[in-house]
N, C-alpha and C positions, 0 to 999 in steps of 0.2 A: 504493500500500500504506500509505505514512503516512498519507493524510488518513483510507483504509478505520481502520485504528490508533484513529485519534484520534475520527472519530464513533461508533468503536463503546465507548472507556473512556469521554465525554463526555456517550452519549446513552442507552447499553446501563448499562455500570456507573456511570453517573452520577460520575464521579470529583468532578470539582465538588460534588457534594451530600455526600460525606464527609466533605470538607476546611473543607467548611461549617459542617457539623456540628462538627466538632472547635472550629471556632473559636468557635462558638456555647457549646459548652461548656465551653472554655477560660476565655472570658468569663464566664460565672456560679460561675467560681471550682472546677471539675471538673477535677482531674489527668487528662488522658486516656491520659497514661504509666502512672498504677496501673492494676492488674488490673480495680479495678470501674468507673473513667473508662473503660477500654479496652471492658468490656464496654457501659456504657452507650453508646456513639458506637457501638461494632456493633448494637446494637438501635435505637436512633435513626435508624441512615442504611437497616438493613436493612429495617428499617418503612416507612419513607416513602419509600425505592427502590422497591420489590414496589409497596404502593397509586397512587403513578403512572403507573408501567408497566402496571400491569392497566388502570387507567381509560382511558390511550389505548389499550392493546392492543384494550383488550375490546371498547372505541367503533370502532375498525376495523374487526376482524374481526365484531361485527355485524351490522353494517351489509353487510357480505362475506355474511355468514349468513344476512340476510331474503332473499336469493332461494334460500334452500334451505330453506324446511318441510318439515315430515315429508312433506306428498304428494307434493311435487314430488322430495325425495330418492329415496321409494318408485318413483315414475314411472321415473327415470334407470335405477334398479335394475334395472328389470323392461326394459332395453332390450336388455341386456346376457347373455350364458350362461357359462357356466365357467369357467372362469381368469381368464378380464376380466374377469366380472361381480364376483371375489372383490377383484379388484385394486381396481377403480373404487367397490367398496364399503369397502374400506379407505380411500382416498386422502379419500372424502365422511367418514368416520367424523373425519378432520381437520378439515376446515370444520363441522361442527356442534357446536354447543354440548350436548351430553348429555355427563353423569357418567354414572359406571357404575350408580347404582341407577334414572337418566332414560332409560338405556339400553334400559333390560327391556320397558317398556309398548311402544318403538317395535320390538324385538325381534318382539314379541308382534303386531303390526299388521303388518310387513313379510311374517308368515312365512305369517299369517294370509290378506295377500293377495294371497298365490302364491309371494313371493320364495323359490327354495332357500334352504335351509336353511343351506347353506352360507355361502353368501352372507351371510346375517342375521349369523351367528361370524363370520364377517372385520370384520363391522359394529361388531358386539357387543365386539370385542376393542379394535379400531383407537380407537372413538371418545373411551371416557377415559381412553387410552393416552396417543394422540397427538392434541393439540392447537394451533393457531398461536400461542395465547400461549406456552402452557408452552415453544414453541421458543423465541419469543424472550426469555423469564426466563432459560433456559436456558444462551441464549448471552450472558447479562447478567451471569451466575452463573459459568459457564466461558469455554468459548469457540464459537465459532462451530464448530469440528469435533467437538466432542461434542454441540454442539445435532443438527446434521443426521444424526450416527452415529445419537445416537438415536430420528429420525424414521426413518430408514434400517433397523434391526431391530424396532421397533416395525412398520412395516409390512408389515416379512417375516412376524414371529409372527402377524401377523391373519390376512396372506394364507394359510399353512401352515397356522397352524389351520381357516380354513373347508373349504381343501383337503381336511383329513384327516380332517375330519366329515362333507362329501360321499359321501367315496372308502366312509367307511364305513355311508355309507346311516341316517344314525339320525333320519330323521326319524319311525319308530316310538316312539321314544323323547321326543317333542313330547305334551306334554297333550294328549286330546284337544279340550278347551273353545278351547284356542288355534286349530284349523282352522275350529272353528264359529260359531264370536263374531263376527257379520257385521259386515264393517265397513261406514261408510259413505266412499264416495269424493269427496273433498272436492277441489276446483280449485285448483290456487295462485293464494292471493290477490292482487289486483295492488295493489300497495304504490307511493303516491307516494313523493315524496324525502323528504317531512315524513315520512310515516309511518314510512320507515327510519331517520331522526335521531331519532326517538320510540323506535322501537324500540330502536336502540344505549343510548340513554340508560336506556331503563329495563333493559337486558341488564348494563349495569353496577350499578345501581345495586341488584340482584338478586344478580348473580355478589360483588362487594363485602360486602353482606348477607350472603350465605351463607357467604361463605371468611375474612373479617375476624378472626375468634376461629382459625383453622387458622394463621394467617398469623402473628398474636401468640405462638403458641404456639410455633409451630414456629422465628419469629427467638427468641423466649427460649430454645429448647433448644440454638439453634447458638450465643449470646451464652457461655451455660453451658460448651458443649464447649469453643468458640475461644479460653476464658480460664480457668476454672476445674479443667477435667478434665485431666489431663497427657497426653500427648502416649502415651509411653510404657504406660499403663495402655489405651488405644485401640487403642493397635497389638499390645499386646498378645491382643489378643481379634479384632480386624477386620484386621487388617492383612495388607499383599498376599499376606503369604508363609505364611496361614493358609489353610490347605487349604476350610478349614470356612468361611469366612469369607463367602462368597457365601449356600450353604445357610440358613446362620444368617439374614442377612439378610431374604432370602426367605421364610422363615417368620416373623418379626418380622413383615415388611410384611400379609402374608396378612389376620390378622383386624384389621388396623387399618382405620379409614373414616377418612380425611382427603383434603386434595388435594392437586395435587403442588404448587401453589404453597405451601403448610404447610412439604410436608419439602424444597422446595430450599435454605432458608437450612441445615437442619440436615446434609442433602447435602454442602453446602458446605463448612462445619464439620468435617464427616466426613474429605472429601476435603485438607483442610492439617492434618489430624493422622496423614496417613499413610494413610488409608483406602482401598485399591485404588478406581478408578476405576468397574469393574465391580461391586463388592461395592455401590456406593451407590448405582450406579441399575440394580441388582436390587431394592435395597429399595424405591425408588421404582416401578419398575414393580408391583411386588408390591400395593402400597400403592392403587393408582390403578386396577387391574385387576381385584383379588381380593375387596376390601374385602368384610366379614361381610356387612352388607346386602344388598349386591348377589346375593352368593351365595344369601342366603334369600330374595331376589326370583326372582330365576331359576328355584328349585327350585317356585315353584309353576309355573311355566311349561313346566318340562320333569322328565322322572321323572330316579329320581336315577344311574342308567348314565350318562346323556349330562353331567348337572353333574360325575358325577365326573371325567366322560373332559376337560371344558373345566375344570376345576380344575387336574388332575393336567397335562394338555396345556400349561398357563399359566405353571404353578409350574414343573416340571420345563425346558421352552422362557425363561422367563426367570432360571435359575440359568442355562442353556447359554450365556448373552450374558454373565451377568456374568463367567462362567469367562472366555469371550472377549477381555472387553474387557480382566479382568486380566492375560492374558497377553499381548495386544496392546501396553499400553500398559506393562506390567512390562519 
């Protein structure tokens, strides 16, 4: 248990790169005891914690990822019926690299050829829910039993949603252009070893590109919270023993487009001012699920009954967890 301890503050929360940092700043003459040394060393170490965890995460699970393209994902899909199919379409929605608005076009391909429909929403929900990096930011960020909680209800809502989109037959409710728009079937490429080290490397330096400015942002909002906003004025609005406090969240997260790597530092933040556990990664989920974009992506894909019903299914299914987890952990 110690050593598990010590590689996980060492290698997860980089404690080393804190203390580094402090002394780095110590040294060019920065109080890191005032308010604004203290915020500058949490934006300093929360920045360059997140960009090296992402660059090995991402190079791993890459490289984990090139033996799953879209056909060969689609292929697995289509081996599978019912309840396993919904499962095994969740569990792949983790190992692939799709956001929620990357999600749609493969949405649109899977259902196009043949995958239930269900199936596709277990797909559709799991993959920019739940991701292997975001676990391990996650448990970088907390700890290892709120990482896997939240791979663990993350996976339930995908499974349950495709479930209750089956059960309710709405594949009337599918564009029609989505069943006609012939695909072509394409072979999984075979990939040397060079070619997956190619790939990993440009999957980061991609993923990096696009979440860099989400990532800034988001350690400046938690730097903000963790120093400048009181403690008191937070809990007063989020805090566990606000009834509302989940809901709120939830709707906050709904039309925002960011990633979760953006709002884990502010998460963070959230969570040492008092912020119910629940309440924060409702917003997170919300945030990673629901985002504007995606939604008006979708909406050409399907009419607007079934966006409502996976809206309203999303929103409503991830206040329920964060009710959960605050009373759980309250």
């Amino acid at each position: 248990m110690f050593v598990f301890t010590w590689l996980n503050d060492q290698l997860l929360k980089m404690m080393w790169l804190n203390e580094l940092v402090g002394k780095v700043l110590t040294w060019i003459g920065i109080d890191i005891e005032s308010r604004l040394g203290s915020s500058v060393q949490f934006f300093a170490y929360d920045v360059i914690k997140i960009f090296i965890l992402l660059s090995v995460l991402i190079y791993s699970i890459s490289y984990i990822q090139s033996y799953f393209p879209p056909e060969r994902t689609r292929s697995i899909l289509g081996r599978f019926h019912g309840v396993t199919a919904r499962i095994v379409a969740a569990l792949l929605g983790t190992v692939t690299p799709f956001c929620s608005c990357s999600s749609i076009p493969l949405f649109i391909g899977f259902t196009n050829a043949g995958v239930p429909i269900g199936v596709t929403f277990s797909f559709l929900i799991s993959s920019p829910l739940v991701d292997l990096a975001s676990v391990f930011l996650l448990a970088s960020i907390f700890n290892w039993n709120v990482a896997l909680a939240y791979v663990f209800v993350g996976l339930v809502l995908a499974v349950a949603g495709g479930t209750l989109i089956s059960w309710l037959k709405m594949e009337k409710y599918v564009e029609p252009f989505v069943y006609e728009n012939p695909m072509v079937q394409l072979e999984a490429q075979d990939m040397t070893r060079k070619d997956r080290m190619d790939f990993a490397k440009e999957q980061v330096s991609f993923i990096i590109r696009k979440v860099w400015l989400f990532v800034i942002i988001g350690v400046g909002i938690g730097a903000a919270i963790h120093n400048y906003i009181p403690e008191a004025w937070i809990t007063a609005v989020l805090g566990v023993d606000k009834w509302y406090s989940v809901p709120l969240a939830t709707l906050v997260g709904v039309p925002m487009y960011a990633d979760i790597f953006g709002t884990l530092p502010i998460a963070a933040a959230l969570v040492e001012k008092g912020v119910g556990l629940g309440t924060v990664l409702a917003f997170m989920m919300a945030v990673t699920t629901l985002s504007l974009p995606s939604i008006i992506l979708l909406r050409n894909a399907v009419k607007p009954r079934l966006l409502a019903l996976f809206v309203v299914y999303c929103t409503f299914g991830i206040m329920l967890i964060g009710f959960l987890f605050n009373i759980l952990m309250g």
